[in-house]
N, C-alpha and C positions, 0 to 999 in steps of 0.2 A: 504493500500500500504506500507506504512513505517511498521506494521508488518510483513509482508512476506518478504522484504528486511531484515529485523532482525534475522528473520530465513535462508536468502541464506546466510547472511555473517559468518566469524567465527564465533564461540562461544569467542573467545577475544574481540569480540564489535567491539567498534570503530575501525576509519582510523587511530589515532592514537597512534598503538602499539608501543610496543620496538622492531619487525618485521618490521615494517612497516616504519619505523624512523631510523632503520638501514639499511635498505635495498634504503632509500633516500640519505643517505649518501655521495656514488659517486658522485650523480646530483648536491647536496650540494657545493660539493668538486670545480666541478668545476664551479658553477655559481661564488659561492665566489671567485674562485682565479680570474675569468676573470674580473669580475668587482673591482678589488682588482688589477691587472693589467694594465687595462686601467687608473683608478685614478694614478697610480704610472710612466705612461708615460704622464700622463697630465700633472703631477709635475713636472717630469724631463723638458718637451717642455718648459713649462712655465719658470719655476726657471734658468736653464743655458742657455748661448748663445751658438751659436753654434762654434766647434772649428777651423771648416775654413769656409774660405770664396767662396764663392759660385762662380761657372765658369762662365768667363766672358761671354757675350751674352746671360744669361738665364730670359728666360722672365717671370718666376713666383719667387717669394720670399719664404722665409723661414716660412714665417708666415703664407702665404696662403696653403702650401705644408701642415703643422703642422695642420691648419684649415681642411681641407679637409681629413687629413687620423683618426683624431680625429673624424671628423662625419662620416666619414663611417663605424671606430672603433664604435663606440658609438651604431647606427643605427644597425649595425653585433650584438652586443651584445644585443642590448634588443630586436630585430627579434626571438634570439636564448632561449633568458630568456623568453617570453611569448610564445614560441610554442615549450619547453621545458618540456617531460613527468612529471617531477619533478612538473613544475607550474603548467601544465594540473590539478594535480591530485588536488590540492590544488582549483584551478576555477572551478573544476566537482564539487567537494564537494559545495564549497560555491552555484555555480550554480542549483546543486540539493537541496537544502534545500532550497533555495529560491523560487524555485518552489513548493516545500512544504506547504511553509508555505502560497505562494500564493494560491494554489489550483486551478493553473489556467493552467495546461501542458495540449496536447492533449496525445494521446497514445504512438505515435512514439517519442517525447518527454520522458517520461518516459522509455521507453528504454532504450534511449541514458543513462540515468541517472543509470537505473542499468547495461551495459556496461561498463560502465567507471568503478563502484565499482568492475566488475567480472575482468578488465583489471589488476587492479592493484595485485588480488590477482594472476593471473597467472605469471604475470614478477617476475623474482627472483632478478634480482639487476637493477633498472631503469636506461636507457641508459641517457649519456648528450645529446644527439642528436637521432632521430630518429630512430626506430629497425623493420619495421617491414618485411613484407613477400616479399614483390617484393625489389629483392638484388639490381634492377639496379636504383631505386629511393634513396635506402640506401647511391649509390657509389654515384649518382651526388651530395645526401646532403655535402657528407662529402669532398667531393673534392672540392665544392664550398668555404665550412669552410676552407680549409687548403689553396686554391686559394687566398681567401682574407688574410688571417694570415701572406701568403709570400708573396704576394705585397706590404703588410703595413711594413712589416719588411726590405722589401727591399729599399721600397721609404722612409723608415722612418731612412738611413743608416747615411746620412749626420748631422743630429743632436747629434752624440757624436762618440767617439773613440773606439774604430775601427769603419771606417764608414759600418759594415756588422757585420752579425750576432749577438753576444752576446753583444756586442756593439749598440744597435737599443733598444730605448727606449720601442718598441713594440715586443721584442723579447722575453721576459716572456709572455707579453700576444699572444701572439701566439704558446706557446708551451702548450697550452691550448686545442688545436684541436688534437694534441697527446696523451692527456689523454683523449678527446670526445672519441677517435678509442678505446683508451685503453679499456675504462670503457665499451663501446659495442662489442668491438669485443676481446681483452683479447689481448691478445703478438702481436700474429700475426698482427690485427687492428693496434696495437700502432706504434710496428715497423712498418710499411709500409708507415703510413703517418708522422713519427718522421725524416722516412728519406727522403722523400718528403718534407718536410721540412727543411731539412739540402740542399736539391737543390738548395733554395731561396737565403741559406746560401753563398752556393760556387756561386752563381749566382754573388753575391754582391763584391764576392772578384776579380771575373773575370773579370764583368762588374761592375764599379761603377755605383752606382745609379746615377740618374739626381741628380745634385743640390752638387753632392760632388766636393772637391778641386783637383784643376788641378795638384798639386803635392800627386803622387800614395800614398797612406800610406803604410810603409810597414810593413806589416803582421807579426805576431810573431808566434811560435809554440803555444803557450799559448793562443792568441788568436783565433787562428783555429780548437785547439783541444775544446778548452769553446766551439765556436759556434756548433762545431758538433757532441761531446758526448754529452751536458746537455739535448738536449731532447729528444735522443733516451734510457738514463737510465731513467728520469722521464718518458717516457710510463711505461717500463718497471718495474718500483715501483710501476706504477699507476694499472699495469695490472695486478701484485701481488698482492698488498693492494687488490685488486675488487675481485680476485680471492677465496682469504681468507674470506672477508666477504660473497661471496653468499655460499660460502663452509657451513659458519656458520649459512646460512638464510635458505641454503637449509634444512640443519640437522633442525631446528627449524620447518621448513614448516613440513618436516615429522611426525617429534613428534606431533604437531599440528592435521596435518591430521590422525594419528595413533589415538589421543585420540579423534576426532572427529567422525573416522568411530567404535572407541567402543563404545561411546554415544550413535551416530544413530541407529548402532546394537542390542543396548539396547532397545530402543525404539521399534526400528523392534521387538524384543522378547515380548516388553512387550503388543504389539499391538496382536502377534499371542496370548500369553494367554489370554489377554481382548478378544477378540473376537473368541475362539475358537469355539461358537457353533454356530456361524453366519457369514458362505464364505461371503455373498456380504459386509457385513461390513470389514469383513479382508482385502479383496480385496480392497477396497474404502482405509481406516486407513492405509495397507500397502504401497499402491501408494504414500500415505501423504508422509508417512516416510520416506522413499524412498529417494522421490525428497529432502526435507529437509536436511538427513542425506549427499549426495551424492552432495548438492549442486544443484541439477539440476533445468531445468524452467520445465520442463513437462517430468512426467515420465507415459508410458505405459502398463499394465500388461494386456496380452493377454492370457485366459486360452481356453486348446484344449481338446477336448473330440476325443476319437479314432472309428473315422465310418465306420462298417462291410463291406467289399466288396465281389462279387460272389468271387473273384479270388485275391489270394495273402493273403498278410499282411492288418491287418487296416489302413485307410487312416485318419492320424490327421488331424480334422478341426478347427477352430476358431468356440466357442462357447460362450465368453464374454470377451468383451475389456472394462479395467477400466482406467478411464484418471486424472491424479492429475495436474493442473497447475500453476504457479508462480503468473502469473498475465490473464487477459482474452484476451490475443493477439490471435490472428489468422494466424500469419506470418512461426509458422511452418509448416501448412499444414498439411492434412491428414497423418496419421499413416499408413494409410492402404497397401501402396507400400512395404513401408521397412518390416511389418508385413507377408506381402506374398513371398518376397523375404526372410528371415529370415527360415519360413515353409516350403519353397518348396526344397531352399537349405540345410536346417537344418545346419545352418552355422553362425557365428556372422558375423552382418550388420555393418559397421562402416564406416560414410560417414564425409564428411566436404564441406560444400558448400559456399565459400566467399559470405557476401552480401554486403559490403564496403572493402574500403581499411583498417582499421583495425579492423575487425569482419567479425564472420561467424556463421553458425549453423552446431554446431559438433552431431553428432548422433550416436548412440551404441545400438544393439538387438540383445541381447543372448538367443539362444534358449537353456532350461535346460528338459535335459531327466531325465527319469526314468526308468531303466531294461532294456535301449535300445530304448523308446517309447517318443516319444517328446509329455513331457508335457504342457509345459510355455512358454511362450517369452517377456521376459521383457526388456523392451525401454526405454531407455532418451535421452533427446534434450536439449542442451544452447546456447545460445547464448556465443560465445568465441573467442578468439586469436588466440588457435590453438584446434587441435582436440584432442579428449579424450586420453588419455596417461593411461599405465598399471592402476593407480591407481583408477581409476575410475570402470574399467572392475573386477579388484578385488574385491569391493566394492560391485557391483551389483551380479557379480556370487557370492557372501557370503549371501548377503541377497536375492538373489532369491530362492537361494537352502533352506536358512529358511522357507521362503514363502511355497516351495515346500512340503519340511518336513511337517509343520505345515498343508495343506492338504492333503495331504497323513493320516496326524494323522487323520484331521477329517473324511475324509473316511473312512478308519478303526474303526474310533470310531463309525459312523452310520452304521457299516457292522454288529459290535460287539452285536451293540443294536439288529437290526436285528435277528440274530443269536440265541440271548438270548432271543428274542419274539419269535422266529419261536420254541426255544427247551422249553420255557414255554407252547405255544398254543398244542406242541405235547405232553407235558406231562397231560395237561386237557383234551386233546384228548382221550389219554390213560384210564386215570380215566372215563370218559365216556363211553367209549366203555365198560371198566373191571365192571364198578359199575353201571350207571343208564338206559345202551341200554341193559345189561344184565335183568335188571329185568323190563325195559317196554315188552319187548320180551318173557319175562314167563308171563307177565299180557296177551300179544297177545294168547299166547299160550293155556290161561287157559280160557279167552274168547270165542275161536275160542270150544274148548272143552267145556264149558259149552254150548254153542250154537249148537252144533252138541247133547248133551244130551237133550236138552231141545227140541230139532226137533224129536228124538225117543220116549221120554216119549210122547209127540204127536201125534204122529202116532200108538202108542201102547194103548192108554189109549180108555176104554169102553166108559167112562165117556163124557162129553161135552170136546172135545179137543179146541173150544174155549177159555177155559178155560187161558190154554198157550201160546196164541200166545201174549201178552201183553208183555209176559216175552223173549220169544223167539224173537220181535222187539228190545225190550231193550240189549238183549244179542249182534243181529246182527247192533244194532248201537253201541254197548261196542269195537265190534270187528273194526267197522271200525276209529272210535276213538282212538283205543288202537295200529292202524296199521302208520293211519297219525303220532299218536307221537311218533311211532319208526321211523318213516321217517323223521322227523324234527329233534329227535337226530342224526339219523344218519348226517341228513345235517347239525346238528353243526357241530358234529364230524370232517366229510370232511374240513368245513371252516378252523377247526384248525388247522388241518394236511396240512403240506408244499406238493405241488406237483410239478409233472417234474422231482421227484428226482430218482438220479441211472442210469440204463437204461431205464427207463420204458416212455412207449410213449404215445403220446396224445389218440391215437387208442385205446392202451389198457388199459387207465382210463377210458376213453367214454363206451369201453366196459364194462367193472366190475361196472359201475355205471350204465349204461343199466338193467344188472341182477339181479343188487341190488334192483335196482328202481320195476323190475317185479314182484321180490320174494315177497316185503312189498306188492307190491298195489294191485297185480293179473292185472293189465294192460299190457298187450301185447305191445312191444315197437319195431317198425322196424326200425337198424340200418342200414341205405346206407352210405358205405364211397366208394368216388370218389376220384379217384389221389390214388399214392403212398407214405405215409409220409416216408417212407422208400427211397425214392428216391432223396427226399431231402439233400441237403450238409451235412454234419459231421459234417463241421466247422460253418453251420449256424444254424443246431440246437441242438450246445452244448452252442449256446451263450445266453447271462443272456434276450436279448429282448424277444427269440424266447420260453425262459422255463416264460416269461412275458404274450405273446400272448397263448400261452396253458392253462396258468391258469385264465385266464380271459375267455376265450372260454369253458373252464369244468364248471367252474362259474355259466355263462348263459346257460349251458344246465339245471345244475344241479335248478337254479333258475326256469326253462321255465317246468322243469319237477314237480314241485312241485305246482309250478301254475296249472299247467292243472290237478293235482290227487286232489288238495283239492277244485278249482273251477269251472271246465268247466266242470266238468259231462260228462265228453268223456269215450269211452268203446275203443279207440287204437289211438294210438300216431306214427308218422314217424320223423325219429330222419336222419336228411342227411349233413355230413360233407365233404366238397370239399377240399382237397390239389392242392394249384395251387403254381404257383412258384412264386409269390411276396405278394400273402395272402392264408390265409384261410378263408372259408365262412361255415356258420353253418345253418340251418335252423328247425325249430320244429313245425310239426302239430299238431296238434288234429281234432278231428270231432265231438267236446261238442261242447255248447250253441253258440260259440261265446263272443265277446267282449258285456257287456250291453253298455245302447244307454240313451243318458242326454236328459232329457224332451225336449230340441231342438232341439235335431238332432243332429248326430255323436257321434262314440266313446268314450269311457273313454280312455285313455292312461297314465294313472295318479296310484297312487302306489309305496310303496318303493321298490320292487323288481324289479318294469319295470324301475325305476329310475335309480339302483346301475347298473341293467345290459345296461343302455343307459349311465352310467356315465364310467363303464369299456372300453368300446367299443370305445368313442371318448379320452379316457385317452390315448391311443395307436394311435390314429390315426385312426381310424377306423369306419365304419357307422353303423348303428344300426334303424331297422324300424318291426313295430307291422301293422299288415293289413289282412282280411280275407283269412281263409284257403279255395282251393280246396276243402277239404271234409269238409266244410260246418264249421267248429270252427276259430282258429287261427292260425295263423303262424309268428315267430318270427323267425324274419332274422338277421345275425348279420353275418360281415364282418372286418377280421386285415387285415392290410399289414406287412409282414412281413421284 
């Protein structure tokens, strides 16, 4: 736990920056002056009596008046000091580690605990008083604070000269709730409640407070003007001082974050080359990064493969969602909403949902194309103050688009390999074809001739033509030895050679390998093709599945035909291919031996060639089944969807 907070927080560390210390400063400002205030009306009450005397008939004294606006003083200030963002931060801290070190939090506990660390990093200059979202909790806070500030100032009139305003022993500390507005809400804040303030002021001079002398005091310019300029310029220094420094906190936060998202960056870089020849790892490692670099409690990367339709464009779907998270909470909820809304709209998702009064869950998913084709959609969730801001969205579209990049490269790189296997296998192709089918083909040739002589010398001779037929068996099994290994190079041949390529169609490779097949073996082969592959979509069979299902289907004929010339002992083969419009179905007879039979009973189906073509077949989706043929051998059925 305390690593993975190590990682959400800056790379500056601790709570105790020179950010973070400066950015305390305001709250500082004024807990100090108020308690620094109140002590200096304590002194005054205390030390001087009062300069008149109290209106005849009043039934509370001087002391008690002093007693009473001193504890509510008192009571007001350390209310405001313990539920004060400034002390907050300082009791989270202490409060989390001590839960640390107990080891004894439940979940939602810990939370809290990282909350309060992400709170602090979001505020730019912490408020004396209260700041957050709902303005009208804001207004009662602060109207409560200046409420009491000007009754203490007002009741507090009679204890020195002038009995009002700057004259009121609690008159500094009350102009303390002018800098609260200043420091939270800047000019505007200060001024509004400085002059609210100066009400209390004229309050005092119109009405005497309770408890002042029966003869009027009279007022000087000098005293009028003290009580009702000094604390509408003190906001207004206070709201310029705050000003200047979040100016300066700001600038800091940037640069900060500026060198934090080139770290991350880095990291993102160094993640794609560590892993370039392994997606689910990149995948996995990126999402790490991600969230690390970005700050966030869970990031999502969603990648979309583009799926064929009769009609239109491809329709992207969701093919692998990778999940990185902070800690093992469950309180974000499924991805799966914002991920479909993200897809459908092709549109950035950016939600903020309060779950308390100060916190929420911010959420962000950008969907990242390529060529116009929505590739990615990548997501992150925090828990936060407020919702994700430009920087964040920067961030992510910089390193998604690396993400991107970096597979795009691997694809490319696995096309490349491809490419360069398919232009090596056609170039041994070649060489086979030019060098060793060439001269198994003159061995056939010279075979099949020596055998046609060695059948005339037989037929000619006076002598015991017995004699030759020893030689004339040897020749006619030379010939048909010499025929099978033209037909097994040819069928390297084939394997080598890329197919589906150009124009050329499934029909008319079945065809050419049909004739190929008769010319070697002398086996009669009847092609039946059903359906029109010709009728087929354009756009569905120029696509990379459909030139996938053709070469697996050539495949197993090519395999099915080779079975049946070197084992089944059949004298003709039916060869029937169906074009339907959501598969193609293939089927191959013969009317040899049949499948043989296991001392128990039932067939073999066992063999690496009935294997690769039962392993093609279900690679595609597709069935695949061996069982007796109509004319009396086998038949191998084999079914794609396309």
């Amino acid at each position: 736990m305390v690593q993975r907070l190590k990682s959400f927080l800056p790379a500056s560390g601790t709570l105790d920056t020179t950010q973070r210390r400066l950015r305390a400063v305001p709250g500082s400002f004024f807990l100090i002056w108020r308690w620094s205030m109140w002590l200096y009306a304590l002194i005054v009450i205390v030390s001087f009596e009062p300069k008149y005397k109290p209106a005849s008939g009043m039934a509370i004294s001087y002391q008690q008046i002093a007693t009473i606006l001193l504890t509510v003083t008192f009571i007001q200030t350390l209310v405001v000091t313990f539920y004060a963002p400034l002390f907050r931060r300082y009791r989270s801290r202490l409060h989390y580690f001590t839960l640390r070190v107990t080891q004894a939090t439940s979940g939602q506990q810990k939370r809290r605990g990282i909350l309060r660390l992400l709170d602090e990093k979001e505020q730019d200059i912490m408020p004396a008083l209260a700041r957050t979202r709902n303005i009208y909790w804001d207004t009662a806070i602060y109207s409560l604070d200046l409420l009491v500030c000007g009754l203490v100032m007002y009741y507090s009139g009679p204890f020195a000269a002038p009995p009002f305003g700057n004259g009121s022993p609690f008159y500094r500390y009350g102009m303390s709730t002018a800098f609260a507005a200043a420091l939270a809400y800047r000019y505007r804040g200060g001024l509004l409640v400085a002059l609210g303030y100066d009400c209390f002021a004229i309050l005092g001079m119109l009405v005497p407070a309770p408890g002042s002398s029966t003869t009027h005091y009279p007022a000087t310019v000098i005293d009028i003007i003290g009580s009702l300029i000094d604390t509408p310029i003190a906001a207004l220094l206070a709201a310029y001082l705050t000003t200047l420094i979040e100016s300066y906190a700001q600038s800091k936060r940037r640069e900060q974050h500026n060198a934090r998202t080139q770290r991350a960056l880095v990291h993102v870089g160094e993640s794609l080359l560590k892993y370039n020849g392994d997606p689910e790892g990149l995948l996995q490692q990126s999402a790490q990064q991600i969230r690390q670099g970005g700050h966030f409690q869970r990031t999502i990367i969603a990648l979309l493969i583009q799926q064929e339709q009769d009609a239109g464009p491809p329709n992207p779907i969701i093919s692998t969602i990778i999940e990185s998270n902070l800690t093992d909470e469950t309180s974000f909820g499924a991805p799966t909403i914002y991920l479909q809304q993200a897809l459908l709209s092709k549109q950035k998702v950016a939600a903020f949902e309060p779950q308390t009064e100060d916190n929420g869950i911010a959420r962000c998913y950008l969907p990242l194309f390529k060529e116009g084709q929505l590739q990615l959609i990548l997501g992150a969730e925090s828990w936060r103050m407020t919702p994700f801001d430009q920087r964040q969205e920067e961030f992510l579209t910089i390193a998604g688009s690396q993400l991107l990049i970096a597979l795009e490269n691997m694809r490319l790189t696995v096309q490349m390999i491809e490419l360069a296997a398919s232009a090596e296998r056609g170039r041994i192709a070649r060489e086979i074809h030019d060098g060793l089918a060439q001269l198994i083909y003159m061995l056939c040739l010279t075979a099949e001739t020596c055998e046609a002589q060695a059948q005339r010398i037989s037929e000619r001779t006076t002598d015991d033509p017995a004699l030759l037929d020893p030689l004339t068996e040897r020749l006619s099994r030379l010939v048909l030895l010499s025929k099978q290994a033209l037909w097994e190079t040819r069928h390297y041949m084939f394997s080598l050679k890329p197919l589906m390529s150009g124009a050329t169609t499934l029909t008319q490779m079945l065809s050419n390998q049909v004739q190929e097949f008769e010319t070697i073996s002398d086996l009669p082969v009847h092609l039946i093709v059903l359906g029109d592959e010709e009728q087929q979509k354009v756009e569905q069979r120029q696509t990379r599945h459909y030139a996938q299902v053709g070469a697996a289907i050539f495949r197993i004929v090519q395999e099915a035909l080779t079975n049946a010339y070197k084992h089944a002992n059949a004298t003709e083969l039916t060869l029937q291919i169906h074009f339907q419009t959501h598969e193609i179905a293939v089927n191959i007879d013969d009317n040899g031996q049949g499948l043989p039979v296991r001392p128990q009973g039932g067939a073999i189906y066992s063999g690496r060639g009935l294997d690769g073509m039962r392993e093609r077949t279900s690679e595609l989706g597709g069935s695949f089944a061996i069982q007796p043929s109509p004319s009396g051998g086998v038949r191998i059925s084999a079914s794609i969807p396309l």
